[in-house]
PDB file with one MODEL, atoms N, CA, C and O in Angstrom:
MODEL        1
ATOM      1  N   UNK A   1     -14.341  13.059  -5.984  1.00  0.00           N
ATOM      2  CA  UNK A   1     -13.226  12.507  -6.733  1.00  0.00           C
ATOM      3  C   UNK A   1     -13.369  11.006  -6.882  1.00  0.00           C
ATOM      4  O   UNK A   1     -13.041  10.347  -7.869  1.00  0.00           O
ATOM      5  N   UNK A   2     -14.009  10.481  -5.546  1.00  0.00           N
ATOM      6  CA  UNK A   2     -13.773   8.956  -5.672  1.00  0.00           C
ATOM      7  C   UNK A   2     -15.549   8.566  -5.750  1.00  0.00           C
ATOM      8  O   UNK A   2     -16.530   9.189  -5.346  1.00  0.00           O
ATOM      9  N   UNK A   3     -15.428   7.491  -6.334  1.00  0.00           N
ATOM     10  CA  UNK A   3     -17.402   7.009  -5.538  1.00  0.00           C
ATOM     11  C   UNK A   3     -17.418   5.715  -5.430  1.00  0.00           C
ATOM     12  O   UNK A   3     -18.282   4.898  -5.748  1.00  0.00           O
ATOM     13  N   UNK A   4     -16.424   5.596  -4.971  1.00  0.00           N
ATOM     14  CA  UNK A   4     -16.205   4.245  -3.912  1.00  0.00           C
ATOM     15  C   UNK A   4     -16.664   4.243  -2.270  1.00  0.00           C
ATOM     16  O   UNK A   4     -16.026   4.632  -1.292  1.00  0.00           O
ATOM     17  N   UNK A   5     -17.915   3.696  -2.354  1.00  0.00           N
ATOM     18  CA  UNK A   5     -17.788   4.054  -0.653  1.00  0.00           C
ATOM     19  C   UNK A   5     -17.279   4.234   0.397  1.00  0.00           C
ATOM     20  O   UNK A   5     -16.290   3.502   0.352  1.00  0.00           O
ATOM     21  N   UNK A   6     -17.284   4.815   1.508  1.00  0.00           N
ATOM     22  CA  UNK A   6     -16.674   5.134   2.587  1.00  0.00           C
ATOM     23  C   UNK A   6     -16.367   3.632   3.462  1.00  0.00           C
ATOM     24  O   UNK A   6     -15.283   3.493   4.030  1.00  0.00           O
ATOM     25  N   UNK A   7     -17.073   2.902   3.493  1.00  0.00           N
ATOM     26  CA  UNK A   7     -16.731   1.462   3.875  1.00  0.00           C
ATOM     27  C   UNK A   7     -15.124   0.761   3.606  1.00  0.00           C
ATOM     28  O   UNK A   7     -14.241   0.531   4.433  1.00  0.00           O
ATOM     29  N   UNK A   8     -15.149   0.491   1.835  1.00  0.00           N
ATOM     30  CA  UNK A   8     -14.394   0.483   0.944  1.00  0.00           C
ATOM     31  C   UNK A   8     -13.174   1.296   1.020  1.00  0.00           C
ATOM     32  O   UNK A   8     -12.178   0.572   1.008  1.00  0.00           O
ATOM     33  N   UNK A   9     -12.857   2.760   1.105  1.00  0.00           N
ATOM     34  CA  UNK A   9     -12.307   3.678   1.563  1.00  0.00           C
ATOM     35  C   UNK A   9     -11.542   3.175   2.652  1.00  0.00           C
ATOM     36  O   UNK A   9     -10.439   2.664   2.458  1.00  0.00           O
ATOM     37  N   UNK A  10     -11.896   3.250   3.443  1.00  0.00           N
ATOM     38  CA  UNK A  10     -11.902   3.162   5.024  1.00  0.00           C
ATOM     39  C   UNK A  10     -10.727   1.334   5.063  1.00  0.00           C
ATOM     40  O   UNK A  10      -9.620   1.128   5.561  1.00  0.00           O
ATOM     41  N   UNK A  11     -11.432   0.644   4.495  1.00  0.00           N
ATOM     42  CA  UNK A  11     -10.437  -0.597   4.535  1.00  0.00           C
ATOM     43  C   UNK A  11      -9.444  -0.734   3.508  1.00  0.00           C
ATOM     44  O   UNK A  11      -8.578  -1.599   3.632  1.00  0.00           O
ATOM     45  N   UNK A  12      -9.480   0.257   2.198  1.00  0.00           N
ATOM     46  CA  UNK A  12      -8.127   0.502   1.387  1.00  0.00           C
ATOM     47  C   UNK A  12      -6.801   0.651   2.807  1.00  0.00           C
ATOM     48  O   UNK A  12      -5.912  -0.093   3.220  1.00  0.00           O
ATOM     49  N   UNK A  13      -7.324   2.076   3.196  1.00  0.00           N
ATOM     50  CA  UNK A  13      -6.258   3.303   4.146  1.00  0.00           C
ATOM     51  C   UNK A  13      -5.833   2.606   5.221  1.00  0.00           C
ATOM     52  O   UNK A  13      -4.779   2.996   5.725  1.00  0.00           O
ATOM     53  N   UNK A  14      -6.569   1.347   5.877  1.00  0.00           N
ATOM     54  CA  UNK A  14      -6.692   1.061   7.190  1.00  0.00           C
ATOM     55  C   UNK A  14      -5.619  -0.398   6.665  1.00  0.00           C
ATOM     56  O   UNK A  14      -4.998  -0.940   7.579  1.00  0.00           O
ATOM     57  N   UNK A  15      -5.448  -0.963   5.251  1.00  0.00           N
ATOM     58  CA  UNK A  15      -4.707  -2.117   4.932  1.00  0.00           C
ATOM     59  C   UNK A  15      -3.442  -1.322   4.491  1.00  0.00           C
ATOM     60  O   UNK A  15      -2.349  -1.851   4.691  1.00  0.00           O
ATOM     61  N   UNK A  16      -3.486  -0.434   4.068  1.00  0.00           N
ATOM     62  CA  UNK A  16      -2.258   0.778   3.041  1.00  0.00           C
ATOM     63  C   UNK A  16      -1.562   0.704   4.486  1.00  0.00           C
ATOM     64  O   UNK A  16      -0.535   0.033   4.592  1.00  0.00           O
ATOM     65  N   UNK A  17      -2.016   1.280   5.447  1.00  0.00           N
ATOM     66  CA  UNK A  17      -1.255   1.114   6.972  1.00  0.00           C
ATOM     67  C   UNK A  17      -0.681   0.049   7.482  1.00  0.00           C
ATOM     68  O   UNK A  17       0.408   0.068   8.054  1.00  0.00           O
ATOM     69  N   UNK A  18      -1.257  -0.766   7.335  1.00  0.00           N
ATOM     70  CA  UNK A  18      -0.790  -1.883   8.310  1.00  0.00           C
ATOM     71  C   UNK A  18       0.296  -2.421   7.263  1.00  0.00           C
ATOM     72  O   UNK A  18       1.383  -2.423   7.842  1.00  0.00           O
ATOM     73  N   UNK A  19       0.403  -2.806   6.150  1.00  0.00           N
ATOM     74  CA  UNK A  19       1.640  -2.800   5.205  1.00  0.00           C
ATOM     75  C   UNK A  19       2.890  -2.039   5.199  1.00  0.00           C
ATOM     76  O   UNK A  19       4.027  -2.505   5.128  1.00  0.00           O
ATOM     77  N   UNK A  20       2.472  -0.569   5.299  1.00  0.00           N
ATOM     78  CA  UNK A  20       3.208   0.615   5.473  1.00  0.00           C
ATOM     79  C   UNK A  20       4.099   0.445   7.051  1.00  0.00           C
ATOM     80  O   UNK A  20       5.294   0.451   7.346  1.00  0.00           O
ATOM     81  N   UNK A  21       3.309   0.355   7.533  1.00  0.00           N
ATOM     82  CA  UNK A  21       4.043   0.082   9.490  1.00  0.00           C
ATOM     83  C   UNK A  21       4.650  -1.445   9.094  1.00  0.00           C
ATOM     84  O   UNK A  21       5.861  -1.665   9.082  1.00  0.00           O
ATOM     85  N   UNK A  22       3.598  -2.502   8.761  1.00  0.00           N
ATOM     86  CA  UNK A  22       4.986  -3.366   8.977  1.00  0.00           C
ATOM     87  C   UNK A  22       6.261  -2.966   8.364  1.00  0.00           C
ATOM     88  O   UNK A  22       7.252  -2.740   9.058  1.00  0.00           O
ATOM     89  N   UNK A  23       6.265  -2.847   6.750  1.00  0.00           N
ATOM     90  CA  UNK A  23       7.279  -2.624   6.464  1.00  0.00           C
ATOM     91  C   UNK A  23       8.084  -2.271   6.618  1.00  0.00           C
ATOM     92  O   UNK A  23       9.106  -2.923   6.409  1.00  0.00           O
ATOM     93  N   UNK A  24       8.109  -0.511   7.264  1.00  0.00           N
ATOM     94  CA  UNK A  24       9.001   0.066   8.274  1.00  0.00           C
ATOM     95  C   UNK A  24       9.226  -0.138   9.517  1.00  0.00           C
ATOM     96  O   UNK A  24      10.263   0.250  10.056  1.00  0.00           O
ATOM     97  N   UNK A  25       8.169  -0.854  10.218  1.00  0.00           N
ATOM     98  CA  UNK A  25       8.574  -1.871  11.475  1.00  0.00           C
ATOM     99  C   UNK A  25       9.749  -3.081  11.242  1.00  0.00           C
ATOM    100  O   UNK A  25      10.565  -3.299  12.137  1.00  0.00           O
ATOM    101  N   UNK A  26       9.767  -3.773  10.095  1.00  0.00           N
ATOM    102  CA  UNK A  26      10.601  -4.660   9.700  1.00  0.00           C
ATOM    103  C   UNK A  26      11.700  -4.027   9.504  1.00  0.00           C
ATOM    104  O   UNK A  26      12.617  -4.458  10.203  1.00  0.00           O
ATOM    105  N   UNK A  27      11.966  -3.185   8.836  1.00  0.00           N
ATOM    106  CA  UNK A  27      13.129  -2.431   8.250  1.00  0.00           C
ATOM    107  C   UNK A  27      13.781  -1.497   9.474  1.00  0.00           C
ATOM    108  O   UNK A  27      14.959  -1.307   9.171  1.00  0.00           O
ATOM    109  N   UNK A  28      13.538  -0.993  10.450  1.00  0.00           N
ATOM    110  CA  UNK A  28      13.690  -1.058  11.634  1.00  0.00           C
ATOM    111  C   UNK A  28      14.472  -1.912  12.317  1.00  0.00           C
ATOM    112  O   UNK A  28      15.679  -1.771  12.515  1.00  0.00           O
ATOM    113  N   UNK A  29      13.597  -3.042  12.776  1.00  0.00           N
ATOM    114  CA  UNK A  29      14.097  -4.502  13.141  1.00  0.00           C
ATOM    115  C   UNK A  29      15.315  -4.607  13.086  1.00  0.00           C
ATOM    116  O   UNK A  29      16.193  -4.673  13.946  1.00  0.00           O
ATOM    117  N   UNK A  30      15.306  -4.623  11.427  1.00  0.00           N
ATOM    118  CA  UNK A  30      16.795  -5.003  10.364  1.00  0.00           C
ATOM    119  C   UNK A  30      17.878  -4.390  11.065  1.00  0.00           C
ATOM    120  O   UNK A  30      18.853  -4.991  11.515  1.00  0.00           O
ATOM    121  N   UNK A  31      17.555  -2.577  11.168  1.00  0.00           N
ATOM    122  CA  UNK A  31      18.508  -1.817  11.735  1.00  0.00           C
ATOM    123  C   UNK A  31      18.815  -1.756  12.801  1.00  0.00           C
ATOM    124  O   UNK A  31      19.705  -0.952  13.074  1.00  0.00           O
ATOM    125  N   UNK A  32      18.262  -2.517  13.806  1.00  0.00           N
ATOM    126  CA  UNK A  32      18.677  -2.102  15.280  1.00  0.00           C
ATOM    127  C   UNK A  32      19.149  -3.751  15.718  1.00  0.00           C
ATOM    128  O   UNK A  32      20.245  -3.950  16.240  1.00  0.00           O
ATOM    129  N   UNK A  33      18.520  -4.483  15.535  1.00  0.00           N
ATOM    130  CA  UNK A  33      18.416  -5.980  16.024  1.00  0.00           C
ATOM    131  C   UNK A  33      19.702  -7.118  15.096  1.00  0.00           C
ATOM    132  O   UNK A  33      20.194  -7.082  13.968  1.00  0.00           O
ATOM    133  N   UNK A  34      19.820  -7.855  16.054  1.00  0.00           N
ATOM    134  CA  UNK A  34      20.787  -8.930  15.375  1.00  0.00           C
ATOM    135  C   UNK A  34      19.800 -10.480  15.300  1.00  0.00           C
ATOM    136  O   UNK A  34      19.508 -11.094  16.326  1.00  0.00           O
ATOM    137  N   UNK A  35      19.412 -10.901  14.006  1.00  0.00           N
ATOM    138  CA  UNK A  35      18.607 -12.049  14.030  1.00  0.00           C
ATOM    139  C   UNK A  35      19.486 -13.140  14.247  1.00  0.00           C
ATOM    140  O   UNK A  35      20.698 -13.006  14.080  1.00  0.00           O
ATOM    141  N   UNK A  36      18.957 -14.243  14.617  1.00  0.00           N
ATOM    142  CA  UNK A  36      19.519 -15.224  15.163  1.00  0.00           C
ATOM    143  C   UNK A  36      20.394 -16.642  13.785  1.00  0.00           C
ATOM    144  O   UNK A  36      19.728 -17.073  12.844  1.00  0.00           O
ATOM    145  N   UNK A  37      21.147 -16.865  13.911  1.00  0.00           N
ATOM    146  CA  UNK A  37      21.582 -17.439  12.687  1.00  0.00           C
ATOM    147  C   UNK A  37      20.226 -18.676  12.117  1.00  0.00           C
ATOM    148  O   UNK A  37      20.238 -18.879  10.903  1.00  0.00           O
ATOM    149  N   UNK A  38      19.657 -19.078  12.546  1.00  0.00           N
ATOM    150  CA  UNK A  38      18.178 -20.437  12.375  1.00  0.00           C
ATOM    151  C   UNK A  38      17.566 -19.461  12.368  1.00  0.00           C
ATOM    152  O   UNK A  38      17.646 -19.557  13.593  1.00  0.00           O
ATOM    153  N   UNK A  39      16.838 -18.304  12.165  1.00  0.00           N
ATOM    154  CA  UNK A  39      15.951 -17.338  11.404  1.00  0.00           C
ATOM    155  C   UNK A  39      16.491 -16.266  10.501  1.00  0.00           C
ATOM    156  O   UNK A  39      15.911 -15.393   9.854  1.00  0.00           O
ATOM    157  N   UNK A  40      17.749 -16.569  10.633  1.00  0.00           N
ATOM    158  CA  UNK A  40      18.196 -15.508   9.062  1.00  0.00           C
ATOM    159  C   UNK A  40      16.850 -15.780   8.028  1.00  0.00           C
ATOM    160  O   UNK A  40      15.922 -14.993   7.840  1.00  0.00           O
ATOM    161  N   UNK A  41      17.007 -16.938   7.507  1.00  0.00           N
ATOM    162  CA  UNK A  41      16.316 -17.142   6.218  1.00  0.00           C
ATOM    163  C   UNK A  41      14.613 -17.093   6.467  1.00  0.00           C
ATOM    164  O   UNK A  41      13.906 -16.924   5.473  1.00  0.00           O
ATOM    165  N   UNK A  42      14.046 -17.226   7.665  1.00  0.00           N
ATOM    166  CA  UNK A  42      13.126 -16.886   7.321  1.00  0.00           C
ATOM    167  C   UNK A  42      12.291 -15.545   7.886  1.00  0.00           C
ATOM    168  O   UNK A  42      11.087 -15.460   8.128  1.00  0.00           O
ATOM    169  N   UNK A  43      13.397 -14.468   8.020  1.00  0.00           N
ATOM    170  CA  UNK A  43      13.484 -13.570   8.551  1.00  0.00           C
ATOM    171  C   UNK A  43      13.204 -12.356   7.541  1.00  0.00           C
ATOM    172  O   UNK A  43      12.431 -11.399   7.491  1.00  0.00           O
ATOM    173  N   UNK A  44      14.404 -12.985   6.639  1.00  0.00           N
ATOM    174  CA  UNK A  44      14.879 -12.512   4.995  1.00  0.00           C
ATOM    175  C   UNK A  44      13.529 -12.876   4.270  1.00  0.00           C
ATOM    176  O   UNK A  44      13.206 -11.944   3.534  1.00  0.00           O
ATOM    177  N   UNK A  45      12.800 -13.725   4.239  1.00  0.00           N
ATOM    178  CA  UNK A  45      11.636 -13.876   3.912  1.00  0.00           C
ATOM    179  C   UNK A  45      10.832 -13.029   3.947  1.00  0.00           C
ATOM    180  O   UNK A  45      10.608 -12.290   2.988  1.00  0.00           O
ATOM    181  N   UNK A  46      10.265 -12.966   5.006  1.00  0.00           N
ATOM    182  CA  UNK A  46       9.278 -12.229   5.614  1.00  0.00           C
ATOM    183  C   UNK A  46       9.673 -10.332   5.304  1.00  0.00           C
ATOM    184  O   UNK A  46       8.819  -9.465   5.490  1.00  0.00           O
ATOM    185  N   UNK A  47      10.443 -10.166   5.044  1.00  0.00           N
ATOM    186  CA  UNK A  47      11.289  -8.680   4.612  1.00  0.00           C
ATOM    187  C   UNK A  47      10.878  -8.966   3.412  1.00  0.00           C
ATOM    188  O   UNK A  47       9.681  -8.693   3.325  1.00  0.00           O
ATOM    189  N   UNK A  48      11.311  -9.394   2.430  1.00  0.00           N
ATOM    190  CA  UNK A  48      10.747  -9.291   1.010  1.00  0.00           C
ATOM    191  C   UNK A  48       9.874  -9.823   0.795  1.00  0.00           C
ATOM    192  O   UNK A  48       9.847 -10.309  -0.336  1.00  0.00           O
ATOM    193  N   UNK A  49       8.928 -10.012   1.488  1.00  0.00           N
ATOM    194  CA  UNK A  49       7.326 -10.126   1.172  1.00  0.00           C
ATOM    195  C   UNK A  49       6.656  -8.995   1.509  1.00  0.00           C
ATOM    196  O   UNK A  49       5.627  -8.707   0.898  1.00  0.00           O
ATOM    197  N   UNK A  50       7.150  -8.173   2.552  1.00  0.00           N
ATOM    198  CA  UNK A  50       6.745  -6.957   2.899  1.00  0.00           C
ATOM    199  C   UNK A  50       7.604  -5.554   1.898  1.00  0.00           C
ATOM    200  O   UNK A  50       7.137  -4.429   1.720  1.00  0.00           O
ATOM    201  N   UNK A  51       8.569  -5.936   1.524  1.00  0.00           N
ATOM    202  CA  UNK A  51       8.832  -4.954   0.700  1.00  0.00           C
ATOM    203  C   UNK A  51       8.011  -4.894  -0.647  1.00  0.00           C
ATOM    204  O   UNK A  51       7.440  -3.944  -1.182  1.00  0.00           O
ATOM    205  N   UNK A  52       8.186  -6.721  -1.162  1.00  0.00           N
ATOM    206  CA  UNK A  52       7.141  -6.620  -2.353  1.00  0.00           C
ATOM    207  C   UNK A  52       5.326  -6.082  -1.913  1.00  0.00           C
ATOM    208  O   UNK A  52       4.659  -5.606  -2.831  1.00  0.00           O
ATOM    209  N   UNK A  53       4.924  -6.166  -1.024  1.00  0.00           N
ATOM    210  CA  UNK A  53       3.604  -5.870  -0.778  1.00  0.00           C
ATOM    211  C   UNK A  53       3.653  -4.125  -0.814  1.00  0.00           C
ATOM    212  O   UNK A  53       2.916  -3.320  -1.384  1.00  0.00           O
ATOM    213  N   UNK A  54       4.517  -3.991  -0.190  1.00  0.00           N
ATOM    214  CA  UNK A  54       5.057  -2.079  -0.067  1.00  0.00           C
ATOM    215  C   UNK A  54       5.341  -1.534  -1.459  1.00  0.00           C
ATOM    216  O   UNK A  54       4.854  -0.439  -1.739  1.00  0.00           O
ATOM    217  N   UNK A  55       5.974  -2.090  -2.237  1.00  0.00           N
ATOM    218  CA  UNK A  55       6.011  -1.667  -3.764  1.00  0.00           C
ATOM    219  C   UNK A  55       4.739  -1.383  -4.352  1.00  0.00           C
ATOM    220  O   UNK A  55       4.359  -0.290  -4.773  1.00  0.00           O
ATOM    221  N   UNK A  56       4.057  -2.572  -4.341  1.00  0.00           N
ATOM    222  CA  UNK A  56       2.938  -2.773  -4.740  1.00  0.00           C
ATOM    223  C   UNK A  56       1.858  -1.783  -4.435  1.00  0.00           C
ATOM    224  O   UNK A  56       0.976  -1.492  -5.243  1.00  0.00           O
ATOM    225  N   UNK A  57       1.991  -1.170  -2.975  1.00  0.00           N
ATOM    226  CA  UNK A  57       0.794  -0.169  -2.229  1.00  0.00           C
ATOM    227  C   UNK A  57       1.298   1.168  -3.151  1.00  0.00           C
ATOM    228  O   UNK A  57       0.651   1.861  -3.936  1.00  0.00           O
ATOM    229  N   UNK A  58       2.645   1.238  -2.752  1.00  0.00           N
ATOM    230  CA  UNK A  58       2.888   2.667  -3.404  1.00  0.00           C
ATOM    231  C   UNK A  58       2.516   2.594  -5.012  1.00  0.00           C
ATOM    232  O   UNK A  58       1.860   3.461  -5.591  1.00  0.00           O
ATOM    233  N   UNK A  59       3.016   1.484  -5.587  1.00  0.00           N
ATOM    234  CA  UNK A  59       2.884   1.865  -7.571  1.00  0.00           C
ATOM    235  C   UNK A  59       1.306   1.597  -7.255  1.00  0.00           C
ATOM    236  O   UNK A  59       0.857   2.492  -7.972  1.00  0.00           O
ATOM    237  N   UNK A  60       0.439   1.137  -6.822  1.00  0.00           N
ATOM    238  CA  UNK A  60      -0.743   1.634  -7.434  1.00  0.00           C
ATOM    239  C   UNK A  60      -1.069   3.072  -6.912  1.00  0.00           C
ATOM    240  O   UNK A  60      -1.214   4.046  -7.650  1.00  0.00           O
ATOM    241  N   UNK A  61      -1.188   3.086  -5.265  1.00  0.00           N
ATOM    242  CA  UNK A  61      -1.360   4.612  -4.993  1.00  0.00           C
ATOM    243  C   UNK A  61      -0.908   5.817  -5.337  1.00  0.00           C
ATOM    244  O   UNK A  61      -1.148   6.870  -4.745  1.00  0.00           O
ATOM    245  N   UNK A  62       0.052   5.600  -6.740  1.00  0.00           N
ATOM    246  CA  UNK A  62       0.822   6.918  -7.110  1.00  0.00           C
ATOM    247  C   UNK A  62       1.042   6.486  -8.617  1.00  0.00           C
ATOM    248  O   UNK A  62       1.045   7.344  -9.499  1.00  0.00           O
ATOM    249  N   UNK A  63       1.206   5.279  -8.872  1.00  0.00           N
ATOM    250  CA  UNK A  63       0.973   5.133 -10.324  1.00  0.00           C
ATOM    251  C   UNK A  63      -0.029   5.164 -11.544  1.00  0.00           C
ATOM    252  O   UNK A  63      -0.716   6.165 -11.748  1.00  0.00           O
ATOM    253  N   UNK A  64      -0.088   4.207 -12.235  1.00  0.00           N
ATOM    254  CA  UNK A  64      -0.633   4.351 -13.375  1.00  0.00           C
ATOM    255  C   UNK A  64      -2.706   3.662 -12.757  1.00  0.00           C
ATOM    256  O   UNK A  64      -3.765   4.287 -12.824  1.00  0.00           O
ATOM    257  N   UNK A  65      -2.565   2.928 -12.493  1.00  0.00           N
ATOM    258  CA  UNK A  65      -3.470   2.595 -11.312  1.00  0.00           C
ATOM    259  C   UNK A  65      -4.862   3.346 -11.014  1.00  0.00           C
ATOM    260  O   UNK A  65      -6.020   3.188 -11.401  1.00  0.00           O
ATOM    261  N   UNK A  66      -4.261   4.165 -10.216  1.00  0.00           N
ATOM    262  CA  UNK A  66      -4.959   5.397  -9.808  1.00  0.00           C
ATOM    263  C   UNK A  66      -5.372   6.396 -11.226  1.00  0.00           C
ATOM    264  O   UNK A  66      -6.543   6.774 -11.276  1.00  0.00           O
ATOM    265  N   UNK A  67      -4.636   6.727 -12.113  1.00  0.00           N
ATOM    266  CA  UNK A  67      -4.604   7.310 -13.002  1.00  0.00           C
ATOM    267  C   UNK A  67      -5.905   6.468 -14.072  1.00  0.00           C
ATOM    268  O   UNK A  67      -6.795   7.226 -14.460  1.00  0.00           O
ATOM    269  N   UNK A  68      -5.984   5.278 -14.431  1.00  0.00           N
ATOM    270  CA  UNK A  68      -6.640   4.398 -14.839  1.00  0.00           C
ATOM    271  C   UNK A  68      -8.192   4.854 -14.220  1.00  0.00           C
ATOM    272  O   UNK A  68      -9.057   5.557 -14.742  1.00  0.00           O
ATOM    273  N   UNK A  69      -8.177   4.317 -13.200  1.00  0.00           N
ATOM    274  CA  UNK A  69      -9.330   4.472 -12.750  1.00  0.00           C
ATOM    275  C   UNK A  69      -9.772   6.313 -12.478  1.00  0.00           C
ATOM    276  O   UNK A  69     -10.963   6.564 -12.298  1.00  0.00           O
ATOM    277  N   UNK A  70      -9.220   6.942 -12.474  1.00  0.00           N
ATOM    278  CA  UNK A  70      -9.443   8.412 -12.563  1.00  0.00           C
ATOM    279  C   UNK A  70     -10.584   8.818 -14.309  1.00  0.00           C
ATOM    280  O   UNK A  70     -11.736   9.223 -14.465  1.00  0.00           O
ATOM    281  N   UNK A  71      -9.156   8.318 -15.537  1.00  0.00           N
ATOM    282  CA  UNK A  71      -9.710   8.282 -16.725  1.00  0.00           C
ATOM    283  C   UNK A  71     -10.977   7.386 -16.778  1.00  0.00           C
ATOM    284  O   UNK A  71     -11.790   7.617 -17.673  1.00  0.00           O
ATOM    285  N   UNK A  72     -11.260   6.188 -15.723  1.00  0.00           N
ATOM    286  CA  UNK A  72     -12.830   5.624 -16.029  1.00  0.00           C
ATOM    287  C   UNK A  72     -14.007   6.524 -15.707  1.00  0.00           C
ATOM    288  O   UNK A  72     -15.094   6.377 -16.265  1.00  0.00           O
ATOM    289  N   UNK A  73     -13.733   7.615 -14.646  1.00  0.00           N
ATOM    290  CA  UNK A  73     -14.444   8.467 -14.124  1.00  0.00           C
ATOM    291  C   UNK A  73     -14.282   9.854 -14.350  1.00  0.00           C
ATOM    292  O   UNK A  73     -13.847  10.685 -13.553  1.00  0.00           O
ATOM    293  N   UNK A  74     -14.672  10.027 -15.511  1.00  0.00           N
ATOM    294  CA  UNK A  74     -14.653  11.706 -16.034  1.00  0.00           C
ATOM    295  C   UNK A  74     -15.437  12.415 -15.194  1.00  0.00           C
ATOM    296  O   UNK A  74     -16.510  12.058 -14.708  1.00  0.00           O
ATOM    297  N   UNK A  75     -14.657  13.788 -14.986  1.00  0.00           N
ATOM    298  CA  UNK A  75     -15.515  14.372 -14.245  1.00  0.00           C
ATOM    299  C   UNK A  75     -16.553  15.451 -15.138  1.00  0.00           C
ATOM    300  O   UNK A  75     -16.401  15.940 -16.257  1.00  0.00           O
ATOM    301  N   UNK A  76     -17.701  15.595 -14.101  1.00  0.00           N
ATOM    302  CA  UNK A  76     -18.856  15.918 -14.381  1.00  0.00           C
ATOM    303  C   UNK A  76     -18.744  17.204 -15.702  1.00  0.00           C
ATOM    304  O   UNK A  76     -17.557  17.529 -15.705  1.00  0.00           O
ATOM    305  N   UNK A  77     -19.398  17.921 -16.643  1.00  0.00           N
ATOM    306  CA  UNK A  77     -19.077  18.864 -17.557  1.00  0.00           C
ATOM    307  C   UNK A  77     -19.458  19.805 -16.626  1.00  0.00           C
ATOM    308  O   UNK A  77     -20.238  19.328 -15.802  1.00  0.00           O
ATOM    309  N   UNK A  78     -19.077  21.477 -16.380  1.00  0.00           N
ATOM    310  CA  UNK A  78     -20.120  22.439 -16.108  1.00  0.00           C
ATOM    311  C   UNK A  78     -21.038  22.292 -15.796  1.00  0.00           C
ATOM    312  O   UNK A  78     -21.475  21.427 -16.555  1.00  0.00           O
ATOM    313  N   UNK A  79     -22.122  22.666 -14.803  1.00  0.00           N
ATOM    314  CA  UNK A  79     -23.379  22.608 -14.890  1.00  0.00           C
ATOM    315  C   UNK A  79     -24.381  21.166 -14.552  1.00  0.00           C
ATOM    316  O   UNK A  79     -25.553  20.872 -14.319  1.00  0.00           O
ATOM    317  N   UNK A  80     -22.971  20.504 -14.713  1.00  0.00           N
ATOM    318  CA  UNK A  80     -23.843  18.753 -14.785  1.00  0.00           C
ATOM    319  C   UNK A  80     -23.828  18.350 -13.206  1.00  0.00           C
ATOM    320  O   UNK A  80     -23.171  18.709 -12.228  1.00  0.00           O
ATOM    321  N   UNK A  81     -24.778  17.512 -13.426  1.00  0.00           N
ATOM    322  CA  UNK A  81     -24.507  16.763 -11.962  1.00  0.00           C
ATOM    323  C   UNK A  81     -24.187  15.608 -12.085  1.00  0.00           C
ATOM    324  O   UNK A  81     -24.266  15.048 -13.178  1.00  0.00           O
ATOM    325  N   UNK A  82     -23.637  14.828 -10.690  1.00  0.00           N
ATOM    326  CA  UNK A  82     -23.194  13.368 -11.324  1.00  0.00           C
ATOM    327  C   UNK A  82     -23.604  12.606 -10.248  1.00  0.00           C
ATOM    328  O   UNK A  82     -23.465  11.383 -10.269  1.00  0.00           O
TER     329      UNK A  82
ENDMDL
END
């Protein structure tokens, strides 16, 4: 499906994670913890940089993105090899 190396691969899934956990590590945080009034704001920061980075993982991994690069790579006809 893909012929992107396993290297390549391997550090997409392994960055898709660490975005994915912070984000819901942060959002967490949010829910259980009371931040301190001198880090509200840069608390609030750091949350919507991780939400925008989290948007970002999911619309390419499920959007048009993926789809793009799918249509660059037709797959093989019958019989063919690739």
């Amino acid at each position: 499906m893909d012929d992107k190396p396993l290297p390549f691969r391997i550090f997409q899934i392994i960055i898709g994670l660490i975005v994915a956990l912070g984000f819901f590590g942060a959002m967490l945080l949010v829910a259980t913890t009371s931040v301190p009034t001198e880090n509200k704001e840069l608390f609030s920061s750091m949350a919507n940089q991780l939400t925008g980075a989290f948007i970002v993982l999911v619309g390419f991994a499920f959007g048009s993105s993926v789809g793009s690069q799918r249509k660059g790579n037709p797959p093989a006809a019958p019989g063919e090899t690739q």
